[in-house]
BALO-907305 format. One line per field, with one value per residue (C-alpha): residue number from 1; residue in one letter; x, y, z. Coordinates in pm, whole numbers, plus 32768, in hexadecimal, padded with zeros to 4 digits. Example, Ala and Ser with C-alpha at 12.3 -4.5 7.8 and 13.67 -1.06 7.14 Angstrom:
2
resi	[1 | 2]
resn	[A | S]
xx	[84CE | 8557]
yy	[7E3E | 7F96]
zz	[830C | 82CA]
END
This chain:
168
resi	[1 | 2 | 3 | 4 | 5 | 6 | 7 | 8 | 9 | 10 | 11 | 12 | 13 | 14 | 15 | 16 | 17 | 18 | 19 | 20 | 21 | 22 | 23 | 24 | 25 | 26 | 27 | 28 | 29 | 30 | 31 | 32 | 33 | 34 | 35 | 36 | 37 | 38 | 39 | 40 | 41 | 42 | 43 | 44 | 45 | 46 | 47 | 48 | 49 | 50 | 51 | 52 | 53 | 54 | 55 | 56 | 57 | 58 | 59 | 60 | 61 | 62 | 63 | 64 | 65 | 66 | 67 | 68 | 69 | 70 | 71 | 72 | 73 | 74 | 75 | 76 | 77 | 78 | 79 | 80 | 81 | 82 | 83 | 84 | 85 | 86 | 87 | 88 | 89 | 90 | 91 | 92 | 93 | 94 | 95 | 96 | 97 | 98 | 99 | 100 | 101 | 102 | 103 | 104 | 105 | 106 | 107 | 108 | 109 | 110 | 111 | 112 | 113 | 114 | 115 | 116 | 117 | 118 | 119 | 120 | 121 | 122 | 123 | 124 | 125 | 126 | 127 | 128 | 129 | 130 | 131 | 132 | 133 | 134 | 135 | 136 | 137 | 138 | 139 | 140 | 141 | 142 | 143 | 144 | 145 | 146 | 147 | 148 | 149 | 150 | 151 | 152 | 153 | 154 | 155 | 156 | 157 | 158 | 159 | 160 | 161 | 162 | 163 | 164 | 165 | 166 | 167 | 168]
resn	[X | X | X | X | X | X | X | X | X | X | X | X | X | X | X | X | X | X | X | X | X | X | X | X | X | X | X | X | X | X | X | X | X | X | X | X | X | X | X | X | X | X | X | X | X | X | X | X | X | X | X | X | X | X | X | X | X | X | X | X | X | X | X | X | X | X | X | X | X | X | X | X | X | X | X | X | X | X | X | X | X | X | X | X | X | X | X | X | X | X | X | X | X | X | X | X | X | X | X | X | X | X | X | X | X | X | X | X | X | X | X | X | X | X | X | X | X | X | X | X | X | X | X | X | X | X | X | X | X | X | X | X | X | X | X | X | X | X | X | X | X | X | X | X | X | X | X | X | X | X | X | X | X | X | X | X | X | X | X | X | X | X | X | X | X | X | X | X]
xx	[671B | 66EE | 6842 | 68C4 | 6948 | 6947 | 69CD | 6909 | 6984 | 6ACF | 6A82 | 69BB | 6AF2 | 6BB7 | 6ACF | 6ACE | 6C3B | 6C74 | 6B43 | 6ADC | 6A58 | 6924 | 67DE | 683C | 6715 | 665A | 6727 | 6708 | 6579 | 659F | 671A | 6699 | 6542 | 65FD | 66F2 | 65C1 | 6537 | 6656 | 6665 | 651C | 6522 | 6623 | 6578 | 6423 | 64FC | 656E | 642B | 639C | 649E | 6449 | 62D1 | 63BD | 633D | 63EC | 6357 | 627B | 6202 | 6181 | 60FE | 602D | 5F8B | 5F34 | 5E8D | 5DD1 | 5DA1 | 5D32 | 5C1A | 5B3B | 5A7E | 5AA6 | 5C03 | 5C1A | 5C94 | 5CBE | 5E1E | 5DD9 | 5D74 | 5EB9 | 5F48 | 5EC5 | 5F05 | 6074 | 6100 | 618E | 6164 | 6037 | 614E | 621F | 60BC | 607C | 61C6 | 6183 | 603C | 60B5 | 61D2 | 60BE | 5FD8 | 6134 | 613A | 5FD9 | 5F92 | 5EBA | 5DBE | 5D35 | 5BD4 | 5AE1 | 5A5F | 58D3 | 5899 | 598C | 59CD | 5B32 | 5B7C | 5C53 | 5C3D | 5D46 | 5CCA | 5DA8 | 5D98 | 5DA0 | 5EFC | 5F4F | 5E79 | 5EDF | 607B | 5FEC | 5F75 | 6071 | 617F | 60B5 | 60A3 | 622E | 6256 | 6190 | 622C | 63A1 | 62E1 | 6236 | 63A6 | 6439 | 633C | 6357 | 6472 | 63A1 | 6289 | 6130 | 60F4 | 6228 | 61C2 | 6068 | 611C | 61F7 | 60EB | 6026 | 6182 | 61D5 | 605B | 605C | 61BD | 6156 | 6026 | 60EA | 61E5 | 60D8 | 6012 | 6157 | 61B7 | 6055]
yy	[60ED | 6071 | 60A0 | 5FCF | 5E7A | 5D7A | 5C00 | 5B6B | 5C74 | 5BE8 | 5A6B | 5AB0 | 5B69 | 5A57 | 5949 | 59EC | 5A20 | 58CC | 582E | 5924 | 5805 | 57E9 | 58C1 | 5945 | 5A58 | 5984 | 59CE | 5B38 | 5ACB | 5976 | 59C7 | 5B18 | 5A3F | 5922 | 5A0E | 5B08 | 59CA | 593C | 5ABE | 5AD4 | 596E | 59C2 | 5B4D | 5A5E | 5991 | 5ABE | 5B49 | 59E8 | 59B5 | 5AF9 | 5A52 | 5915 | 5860 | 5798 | 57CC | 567A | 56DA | 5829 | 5779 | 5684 | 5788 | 5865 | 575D | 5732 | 58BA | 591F | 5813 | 58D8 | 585E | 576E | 5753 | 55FA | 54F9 | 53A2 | 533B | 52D3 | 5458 | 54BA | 53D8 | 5483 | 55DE | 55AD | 54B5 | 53BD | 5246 | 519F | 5125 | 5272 | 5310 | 520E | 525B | 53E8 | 53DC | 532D | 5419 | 5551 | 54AA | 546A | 55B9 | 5620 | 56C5 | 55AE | 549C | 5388 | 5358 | 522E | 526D | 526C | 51C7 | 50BE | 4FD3 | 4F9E | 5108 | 5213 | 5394 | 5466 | 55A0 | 56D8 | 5766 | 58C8 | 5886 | 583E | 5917 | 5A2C | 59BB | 59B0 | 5B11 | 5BCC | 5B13 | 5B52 | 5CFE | 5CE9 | 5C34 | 5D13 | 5E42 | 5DCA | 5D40 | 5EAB | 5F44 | 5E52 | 5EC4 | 6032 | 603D | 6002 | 60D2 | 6059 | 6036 | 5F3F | 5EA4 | 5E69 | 5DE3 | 5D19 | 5C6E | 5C2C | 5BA3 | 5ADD | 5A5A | 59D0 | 5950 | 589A | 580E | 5794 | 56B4 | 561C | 55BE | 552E | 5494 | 53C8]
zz	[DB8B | DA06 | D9BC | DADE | DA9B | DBA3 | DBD0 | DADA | D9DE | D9F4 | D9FE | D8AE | D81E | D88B | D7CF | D69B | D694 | D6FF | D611 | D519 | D46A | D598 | D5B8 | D706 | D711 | D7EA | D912 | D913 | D9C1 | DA7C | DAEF | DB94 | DC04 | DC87 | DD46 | DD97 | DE3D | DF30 | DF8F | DFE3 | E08C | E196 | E1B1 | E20E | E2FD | E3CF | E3D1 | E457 | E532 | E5D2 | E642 | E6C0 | E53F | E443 | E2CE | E2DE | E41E | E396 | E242 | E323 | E3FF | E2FA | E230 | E38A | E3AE | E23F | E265 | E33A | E44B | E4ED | E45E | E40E | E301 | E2AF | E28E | E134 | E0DD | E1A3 | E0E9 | DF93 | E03C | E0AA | DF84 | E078 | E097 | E17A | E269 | E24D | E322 | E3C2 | E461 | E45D | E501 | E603 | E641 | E655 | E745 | E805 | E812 | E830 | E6CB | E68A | E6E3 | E671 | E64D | E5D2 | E485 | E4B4 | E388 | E369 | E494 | E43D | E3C9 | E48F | E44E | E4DA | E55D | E5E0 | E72C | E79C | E801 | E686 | E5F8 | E6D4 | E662 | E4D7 | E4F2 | E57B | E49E | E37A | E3C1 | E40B | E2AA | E205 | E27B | E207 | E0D2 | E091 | E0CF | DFBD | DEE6 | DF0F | DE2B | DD16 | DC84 | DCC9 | DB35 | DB12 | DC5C | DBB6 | DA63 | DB26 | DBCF | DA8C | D9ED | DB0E | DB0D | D99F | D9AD | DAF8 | DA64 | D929 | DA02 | DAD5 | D9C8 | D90A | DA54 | DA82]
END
């Protein structure tokens, strides 16, 4: 498996030819991250889909579900949880209680404030999407060894960290 070149083997010969004059060693990680990630994107749609869930759907309810009791957020938190805009879940709460993932509660401390709570319909819909994803997840990942997934995950952790912190 070492020896085996794949796409991004090529478009990296293809750069240097093209520019030997560029550093192109940084797309031997984020070319293979970047593609790693639509891949596993539209793997995490099918398994969603599966449960009758887009992506967002699932991202909302398991913010909701990995709470705890009572399973309930602000918006705002959601908001913090999800990376989306106030108005962006404004719009997807509204679309869960639609379909009954999610209600809408007074928040007992603020008259104004609104926590959004899921319901056993949702949290019944989080769970079982979450054991099918982890199963195709857990497949993807048996094609490494559990010491490179462990390295990976440490990699992946410090590079992550790095381009949040650059990004704030």
């Amino acid at each position: 498996m070492a020896g085996e070149r794949d796409e991004v083997d090529q478009i990296v010969d293809a750069w240097r030819r093209e520019r030997s004059d560029l550093d192109v060693e940084p797309l031997q990680v984020l070319s293979r991250v970047s593609r790693l990630a639509r891949l596993l994107d539209q793997a995490r749609g099918r398994a969603f889909a599966d449960h009758g869930l887009e992506g967002w759907e699932f991202d909302v309810l398991s913010a909701l579900r990995r709470i705890g009791p009572p399973y309930e957020l602000s918006p705002g938190a959601l908001v913090q949880q999800t990376l989306v805009t106030s108005g962006t879940m404004t719009n997807r709460v509204d679309r869960l209680a639609g379909r009954g993932f999610v209600e809408r509660h007074p928040a007992p401390n603020d008259r104004r404030g609104v926590l959004v709570r899921l319901t056993p319909a949702g949290r019944d819909t989080v769970d079982s999407a979450m054991t099918e994803l982890l199963e195709h997840e857990r497949a993807i990942l048996e094609h490494l060894p559990q010491r490179n997934r462990s390295a990976l995950a440490a990699s992946l952790r410090m590079l992550l960290s790095a381009v949040e912190t650059a990004s704030d």
